[in-house]
N, C-alpha and C positions, 0 to 999 in steps of 0.2 A: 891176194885174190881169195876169192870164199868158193870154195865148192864140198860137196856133200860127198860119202865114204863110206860106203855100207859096209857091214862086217859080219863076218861069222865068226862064231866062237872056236878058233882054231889056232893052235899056236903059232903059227908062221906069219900070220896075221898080228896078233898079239903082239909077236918081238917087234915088230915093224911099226905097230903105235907106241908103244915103249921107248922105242929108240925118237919119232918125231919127237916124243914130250921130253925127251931127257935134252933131245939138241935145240929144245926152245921153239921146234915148229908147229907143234901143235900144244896149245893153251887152251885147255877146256874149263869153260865158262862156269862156274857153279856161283847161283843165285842164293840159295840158303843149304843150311845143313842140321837136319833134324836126329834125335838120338832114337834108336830103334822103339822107344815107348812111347814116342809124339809122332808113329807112322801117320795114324789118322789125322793131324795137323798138315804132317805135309801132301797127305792128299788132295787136304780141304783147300790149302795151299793152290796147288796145283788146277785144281776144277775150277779154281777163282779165275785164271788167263791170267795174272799177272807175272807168273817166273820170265824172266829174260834169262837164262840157263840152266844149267841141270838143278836138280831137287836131289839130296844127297842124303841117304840113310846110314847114319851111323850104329853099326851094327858092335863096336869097339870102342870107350871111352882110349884117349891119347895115352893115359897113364895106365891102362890094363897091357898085364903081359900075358905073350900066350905059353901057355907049359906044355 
């Protein structure tokens, strides 16, 4: 079934979608993933209508560590 799940930015909250995703029940859709210098792309991206899920700014290349 699909229904809709507002949220506020609070932790109690947060653990509770943390635990859906880790148990397989909630799977969030991400259509593309842009690296934080092609913001503008995925804007333009976006004002097109065509994403079918989220639009994803990578703010962290996979291979950066954090110190």
């Amino acid at each position: 079934p699909y229904r809709y799940w507002f949220m506020r930015p609070d932790g109690v909250q947060m653990a509770k979608l943390s635990e859906l995703v880790e148990n397989g029940r909630l799977k969030p859709i991400i259509d593309r993933c842009y690296p934080l210098e092609k913001t503008a792309d995925a804007f333009r991206y976006l004002e097109a209508g065509h994403a079918r899920g989220k639009v994803v700014i990578e703010v962290l290349a996979d291979n950066a560590s954090a110190t």
